[in-house]
BALOVEX-42279 format. One record per residue: residue in one letter; x, z, y of N, C-alpha, C in turn. Coordinates in steps of 0.05 Angstrom, whole numbers, padded with zeros to 5 digits, always signed. Layout:
<nodes>
aXZYXZYXZY ...
</nodes>
This chain:
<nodes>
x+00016+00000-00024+00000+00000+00000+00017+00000+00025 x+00039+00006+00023+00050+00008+00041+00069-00017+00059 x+00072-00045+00038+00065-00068+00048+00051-00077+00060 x+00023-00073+00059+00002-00080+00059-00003-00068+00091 x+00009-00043+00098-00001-00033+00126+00021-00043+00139 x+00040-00044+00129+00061-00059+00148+00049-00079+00151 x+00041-00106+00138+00035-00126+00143+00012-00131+00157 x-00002-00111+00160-00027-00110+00178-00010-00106+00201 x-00005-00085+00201+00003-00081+00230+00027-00096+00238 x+00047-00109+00232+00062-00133+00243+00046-00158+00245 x+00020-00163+00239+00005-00182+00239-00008-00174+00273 x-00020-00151+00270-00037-00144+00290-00024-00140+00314 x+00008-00129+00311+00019-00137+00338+00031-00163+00353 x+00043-00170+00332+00051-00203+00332+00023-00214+00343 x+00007-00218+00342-00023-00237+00346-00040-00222+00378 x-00041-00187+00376-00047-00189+00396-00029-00177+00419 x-00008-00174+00414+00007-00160+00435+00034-00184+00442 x+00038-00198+00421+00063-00216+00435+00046-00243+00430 x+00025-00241+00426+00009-00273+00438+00017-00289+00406 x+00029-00285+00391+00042-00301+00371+00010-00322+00359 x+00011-00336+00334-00007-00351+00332-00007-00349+00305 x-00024-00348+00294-00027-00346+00259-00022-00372+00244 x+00007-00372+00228+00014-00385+00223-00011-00405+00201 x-00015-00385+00177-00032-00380+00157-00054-00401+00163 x-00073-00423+00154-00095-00437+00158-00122-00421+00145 x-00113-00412+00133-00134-00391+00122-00132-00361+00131 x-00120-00353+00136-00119-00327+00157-00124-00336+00188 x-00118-00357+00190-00133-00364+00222-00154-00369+00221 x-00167-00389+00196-00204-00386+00197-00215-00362+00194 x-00201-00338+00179-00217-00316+00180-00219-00292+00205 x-00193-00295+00223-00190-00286+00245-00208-00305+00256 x-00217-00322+00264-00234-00335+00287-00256-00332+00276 x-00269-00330+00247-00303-00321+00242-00301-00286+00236 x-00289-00277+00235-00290-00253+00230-00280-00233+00248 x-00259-00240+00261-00243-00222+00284-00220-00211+00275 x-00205-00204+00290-00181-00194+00283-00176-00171+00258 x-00197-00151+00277-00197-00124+00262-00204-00129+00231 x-00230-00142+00235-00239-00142+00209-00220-00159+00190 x-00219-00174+00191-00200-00198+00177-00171-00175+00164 x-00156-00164+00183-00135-00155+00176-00142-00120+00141 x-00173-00105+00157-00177-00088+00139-00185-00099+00115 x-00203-00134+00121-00215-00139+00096-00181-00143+00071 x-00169-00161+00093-00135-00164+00071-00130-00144+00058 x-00122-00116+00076-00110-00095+00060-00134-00086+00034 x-00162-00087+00036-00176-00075+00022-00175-00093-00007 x-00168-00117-00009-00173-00138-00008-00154-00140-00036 x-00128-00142-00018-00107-00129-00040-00098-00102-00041 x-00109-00088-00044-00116-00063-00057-00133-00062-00084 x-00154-00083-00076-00166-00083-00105-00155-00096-00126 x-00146-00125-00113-00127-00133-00142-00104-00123-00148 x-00093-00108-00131-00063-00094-00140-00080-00069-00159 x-00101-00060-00156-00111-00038-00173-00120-00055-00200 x-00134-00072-00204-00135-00092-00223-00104-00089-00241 x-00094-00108-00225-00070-00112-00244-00054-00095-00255 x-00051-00067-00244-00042-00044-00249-00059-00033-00284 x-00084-00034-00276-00103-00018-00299-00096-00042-00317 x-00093-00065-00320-00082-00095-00328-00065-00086-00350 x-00045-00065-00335-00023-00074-00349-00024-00048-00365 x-00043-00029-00369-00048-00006-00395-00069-00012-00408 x-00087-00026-00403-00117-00030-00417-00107-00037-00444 x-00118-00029-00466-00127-00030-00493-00138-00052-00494 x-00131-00077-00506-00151-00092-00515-00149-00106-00539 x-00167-00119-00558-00171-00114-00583-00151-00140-00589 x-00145-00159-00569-00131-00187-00581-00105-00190-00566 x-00082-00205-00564-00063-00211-00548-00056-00187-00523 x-00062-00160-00544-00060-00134-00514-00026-00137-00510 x-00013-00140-00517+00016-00141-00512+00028-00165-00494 x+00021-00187-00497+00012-00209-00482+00001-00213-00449 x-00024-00194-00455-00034-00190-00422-00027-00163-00411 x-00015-00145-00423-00005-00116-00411+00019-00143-00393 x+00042-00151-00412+00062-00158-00397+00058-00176-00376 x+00033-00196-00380+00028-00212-00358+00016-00203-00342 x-00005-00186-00334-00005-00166-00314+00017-00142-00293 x+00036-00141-00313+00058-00135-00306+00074-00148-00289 x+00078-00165-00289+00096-00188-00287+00087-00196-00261 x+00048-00206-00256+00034-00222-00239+00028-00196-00210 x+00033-00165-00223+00034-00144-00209+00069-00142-00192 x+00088-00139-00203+00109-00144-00197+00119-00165-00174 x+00106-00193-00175+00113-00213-00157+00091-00210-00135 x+00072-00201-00139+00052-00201-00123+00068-00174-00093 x+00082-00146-00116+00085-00135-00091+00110-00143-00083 x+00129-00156-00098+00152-00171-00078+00145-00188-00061 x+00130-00197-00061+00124-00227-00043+00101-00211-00020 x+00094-00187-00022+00074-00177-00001+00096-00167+00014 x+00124-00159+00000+00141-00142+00013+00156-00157+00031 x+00164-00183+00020+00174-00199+00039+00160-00217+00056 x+00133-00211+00049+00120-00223+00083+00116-00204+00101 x+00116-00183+00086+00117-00154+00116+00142-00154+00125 x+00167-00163+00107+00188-00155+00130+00196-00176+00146 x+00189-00195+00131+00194-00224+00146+00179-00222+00170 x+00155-00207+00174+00131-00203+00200+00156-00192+00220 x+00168-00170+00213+00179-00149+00222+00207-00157+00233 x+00216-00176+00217+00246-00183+00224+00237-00210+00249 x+00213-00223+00240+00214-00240+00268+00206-00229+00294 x+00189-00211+00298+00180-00198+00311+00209-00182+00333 x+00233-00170+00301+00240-00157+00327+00264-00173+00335 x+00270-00203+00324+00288-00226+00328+00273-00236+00364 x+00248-00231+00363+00240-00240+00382+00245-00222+00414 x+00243-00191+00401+00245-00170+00429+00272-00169+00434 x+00286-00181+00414+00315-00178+00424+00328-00194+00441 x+00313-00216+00440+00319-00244+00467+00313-00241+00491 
</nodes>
């Protein structure tokens, strides 16, 4: 979760405090029908749920191939929070590439 608030909030200042522009084509349609605020809580809530998915994913009991989808839940959990981690810092590193000019 704690990607997830960084990335909100390097989103939310980047967009409304240094004017920046949402790179994202699909995070800009949902910022312009939905609003800032909302758009950014629906994300974190958003993935929260599938990172909770994939988590229970990767202990669930199941009667066929459970060894199979434990690890691929594992695996699809794993890249999911590297790649949230490196768009929060990537938010973060351009943001402060930019206050430093």
């Amino acid at each position: 979760m704690g990607f997830a608030l960084l990335d909100a909030a390097s989103t939310w200042y980047a967009l409304e405090i240094l004017g920046f522009r949402e790179a994202n084509p699909v995070a800009e349609w949902v910022i312009t029908h939905w609003g800032l605020s909302l758009a950014l809580v629906g994300r974190v809530v958003l993935g929260a749920v599938v990172l909770g998915l994939l988590a229970i994913g990767c202990w669930v009991q199941l009667p066929r191939h459970r060894a199979f989808a434990n690890r691929a839940c594992r695996d699809v959990l794993v890249a999911a929070l590297v790649l949230w981690g490196v768009v929060a810092c990537s938010n973060t590193f351009q943001i402060a590439l930019i206050k430093l000019r």
